[in-house]
Structure formats: C-alpha cells, structure tokens
N, C-alpha and C positions, 0 to 999 in steps of 0.2 A: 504494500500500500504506500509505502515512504519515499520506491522508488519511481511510482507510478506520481505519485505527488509532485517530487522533485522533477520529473519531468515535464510535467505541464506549467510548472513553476517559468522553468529553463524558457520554456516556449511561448508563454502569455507573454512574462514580464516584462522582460524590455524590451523586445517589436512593437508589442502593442503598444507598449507607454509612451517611446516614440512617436506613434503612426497615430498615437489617440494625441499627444499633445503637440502635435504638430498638426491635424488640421482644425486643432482650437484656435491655433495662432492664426492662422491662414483662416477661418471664421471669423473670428475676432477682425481681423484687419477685411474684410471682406463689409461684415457688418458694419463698421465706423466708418466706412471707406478710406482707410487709410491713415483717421487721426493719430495714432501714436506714431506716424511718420511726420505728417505735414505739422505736428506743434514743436518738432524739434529741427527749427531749421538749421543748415550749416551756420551761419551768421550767430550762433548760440555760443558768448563767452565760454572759455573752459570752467571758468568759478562758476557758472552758472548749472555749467553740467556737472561739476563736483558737487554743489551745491544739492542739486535734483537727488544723485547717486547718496549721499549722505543721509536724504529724508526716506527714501525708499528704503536702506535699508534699516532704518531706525525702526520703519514701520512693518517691516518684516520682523525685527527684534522683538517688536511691543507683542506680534501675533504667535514666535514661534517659541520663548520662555514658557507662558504660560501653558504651552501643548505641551512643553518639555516636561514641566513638572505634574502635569496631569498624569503624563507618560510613563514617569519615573519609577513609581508604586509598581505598576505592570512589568518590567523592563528589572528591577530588582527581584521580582516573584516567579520570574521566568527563569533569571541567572540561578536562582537558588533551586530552583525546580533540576535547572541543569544540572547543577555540580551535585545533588543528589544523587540523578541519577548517573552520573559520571561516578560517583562513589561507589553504587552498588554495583558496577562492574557492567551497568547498562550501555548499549550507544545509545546515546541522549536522543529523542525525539521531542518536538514542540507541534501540539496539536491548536491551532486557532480555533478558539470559538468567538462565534461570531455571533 
C-alpha cells in the first residue's frame, strides 16, 4: 500500500503542481488582462521596486508564522510518532488523515 502511495505521490505532485499553478498564473493575467504587468512599468525607481518586494514579503510573513505555529503541534506529533516507530524497529510510515 506504501509503495502504491508513494507512487502516485511521485506522479501527482509536482506535474501537476506545476501545470495547476501555472495556468492560475496564465488565468490570472488572462483575467486582469495583464495588470500585474502594465502597473509595473520599466520607468519604476529601483527603491520603488525594493520598496514593493519588502511589503510583499512582510505580508507573506504576517500570513505564513501564524500557519507555522498552527502547524507546529502536528509537525512535532508526527516527528515523535516517527522516532517511535523508528525505535521499535519499524520502517516508519505516516498515514494522512484528512
């Protein structure tokens, strides 16, 4: 079952993930017709554009701590789940529920 898993794993996840969030972009720029090109024109100071890059990622900070520490709980219950069974002499399996 684990290795039928991991195979399908191998094969969804990053084709797809690519192929999925790449015609979001290509939607996205389809659907605004193009704004997030045409509001950044050449003529845009570089402080302007460090500027921009500095807010984005702040705001990507503000969104992805709190994921983190939501995360963390799961993420430590998991590691300990592992090294359990790495103690009893198991190959460690991780079953998602969903």
């Amino acid at each position: 079952m684990t290795a039928m898993l991991d195979k399908i794993d191998s094969i969804m996840y990053y084709p797809i993930l690519i192929i999925v969030m790449s015609i979001a972009g290509i939607y996205f720029t389809i659907l605004t017709k193009g704004v997030q090109i045409r509001l950044f024109p050449e003529s845009t100071p570089m402080n302007a554009a460090w500027a921009l890059a500095d807010i984005t990622m702040g705001c990507m900070t503000l969104i992805n701590l709190p994921s983190c520490m939501i995360l963390g709980k799961v993420a430590i219950d998991t590691l300990k789940d592992y090294e359990k069974q790495k103690a009893q002499g198991k190959s460690p399996v991780f079953w998602a529920v969903i």
